[in-house]
C-alpha positions as CSV (number, residue, x, y, z in Angstrom):
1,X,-61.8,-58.4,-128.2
2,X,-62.5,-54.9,-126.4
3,X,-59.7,-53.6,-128.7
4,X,-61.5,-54.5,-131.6
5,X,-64.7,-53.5,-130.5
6,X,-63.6,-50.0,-129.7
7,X,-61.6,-49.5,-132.8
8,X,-58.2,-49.5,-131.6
9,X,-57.2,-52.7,-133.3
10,X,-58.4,-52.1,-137.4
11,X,-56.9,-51.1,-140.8
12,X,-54.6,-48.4,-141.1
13,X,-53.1,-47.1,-144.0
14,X,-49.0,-45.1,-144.3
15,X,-47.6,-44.2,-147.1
16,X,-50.0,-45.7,-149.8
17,X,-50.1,-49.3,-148.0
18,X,-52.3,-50.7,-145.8
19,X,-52.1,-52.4,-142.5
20,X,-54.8,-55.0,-142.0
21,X,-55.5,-55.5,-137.6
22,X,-53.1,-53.1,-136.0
23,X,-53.0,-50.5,-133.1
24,X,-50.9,-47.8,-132.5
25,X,-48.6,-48.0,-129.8
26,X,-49.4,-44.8,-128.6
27,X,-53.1,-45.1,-129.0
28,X,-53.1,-48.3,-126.7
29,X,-50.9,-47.3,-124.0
30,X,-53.5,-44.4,-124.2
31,X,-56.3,-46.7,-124.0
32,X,-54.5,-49.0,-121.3
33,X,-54.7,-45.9,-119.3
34,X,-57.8,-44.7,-119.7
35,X,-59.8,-48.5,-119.4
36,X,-57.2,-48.8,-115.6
37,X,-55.5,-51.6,-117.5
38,X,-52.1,-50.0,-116.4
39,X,-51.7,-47.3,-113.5
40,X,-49.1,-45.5,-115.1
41,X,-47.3,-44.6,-118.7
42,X,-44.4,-46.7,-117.9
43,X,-46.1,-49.8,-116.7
44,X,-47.9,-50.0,-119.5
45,X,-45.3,-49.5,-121.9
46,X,-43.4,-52.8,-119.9
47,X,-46.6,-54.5,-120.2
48,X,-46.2,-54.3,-124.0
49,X,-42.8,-55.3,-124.4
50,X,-43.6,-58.3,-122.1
51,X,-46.0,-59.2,-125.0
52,X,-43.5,-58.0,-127.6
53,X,-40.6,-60.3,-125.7
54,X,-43.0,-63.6,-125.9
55,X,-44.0,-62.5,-129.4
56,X,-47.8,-62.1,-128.8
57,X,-47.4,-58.6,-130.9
58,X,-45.1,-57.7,-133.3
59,X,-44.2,-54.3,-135.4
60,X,-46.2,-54.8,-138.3
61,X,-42.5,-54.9,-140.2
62,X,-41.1,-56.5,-137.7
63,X,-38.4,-53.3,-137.5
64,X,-38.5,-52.8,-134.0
65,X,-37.5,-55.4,-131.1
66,X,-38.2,-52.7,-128.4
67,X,-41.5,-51.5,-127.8
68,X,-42.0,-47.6,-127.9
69,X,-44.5,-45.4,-127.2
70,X,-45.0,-43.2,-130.4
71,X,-47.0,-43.5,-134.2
72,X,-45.9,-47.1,-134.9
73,X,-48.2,-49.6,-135.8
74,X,-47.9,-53.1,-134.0
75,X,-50.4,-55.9,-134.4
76,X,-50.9,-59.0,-132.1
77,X,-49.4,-62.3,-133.8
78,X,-52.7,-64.0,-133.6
79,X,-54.4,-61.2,-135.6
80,X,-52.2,-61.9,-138.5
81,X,-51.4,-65.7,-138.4
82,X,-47.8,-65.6,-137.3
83,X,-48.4,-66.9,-133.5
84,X,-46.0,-69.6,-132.9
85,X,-48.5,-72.1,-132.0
86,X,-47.2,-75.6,-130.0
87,X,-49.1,-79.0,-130.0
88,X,-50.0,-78.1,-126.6
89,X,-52.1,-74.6,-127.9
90,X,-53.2,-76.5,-131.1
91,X,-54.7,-79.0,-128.7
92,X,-56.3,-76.4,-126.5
93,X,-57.7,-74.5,-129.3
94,X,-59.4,-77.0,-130.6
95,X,-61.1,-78.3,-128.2
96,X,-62.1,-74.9,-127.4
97,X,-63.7,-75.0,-130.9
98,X,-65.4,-77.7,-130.3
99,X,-66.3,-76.6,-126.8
100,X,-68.1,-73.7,-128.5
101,X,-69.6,-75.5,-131.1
């Protein structure tokens, strides 16, 4: 939520097509830093492929299987719909629904 509150997460546009709820990799290892989310560069860049590994995030054309720290825009799977979701996380989201209804 912080990363949409603070703009990293949002719309970006290359090469005449846009990118609905995406960072750049760059940016957030930036931003890991800076918030103490990660002591150092390299840590946070494992962090990320951690997330990449267990696809939480994705390239936003799903062209790179190794996280890198440069201009590329990645998006987290739940932001776009494609999290792999199991009857166990279907069950716990909705009763969190309900929960906050």
């Amino acid at each position: 939520l912080r990363l949409h509150e603070e703009k990293v997460i949002k719309d970006r546009r290359y090469h005449l097509r846009t990118y609905p709820n995406c960072f750049v990799a760059k940016e957030l290892i930036d931003w890991l830093l800076d918030h103490k989310d990660a002591a150092e560069r390299d840590m946070a860049i494992k962090l990320m492929q951690k997330l990449l590994d267990h696809s939480v995030i994705h390239h936003v054309c799903d062209e790179h299987k190794e996280f890198k720290d440069a201009k590329l825009f990645y998006r987290f799977r739940k932001d776009d719909g494609t999290f792999p979701l199991d009857s166990e996380v279907k069950v716990f989201t909705r009763g969190q629904r309900i929960y906050e209804k």
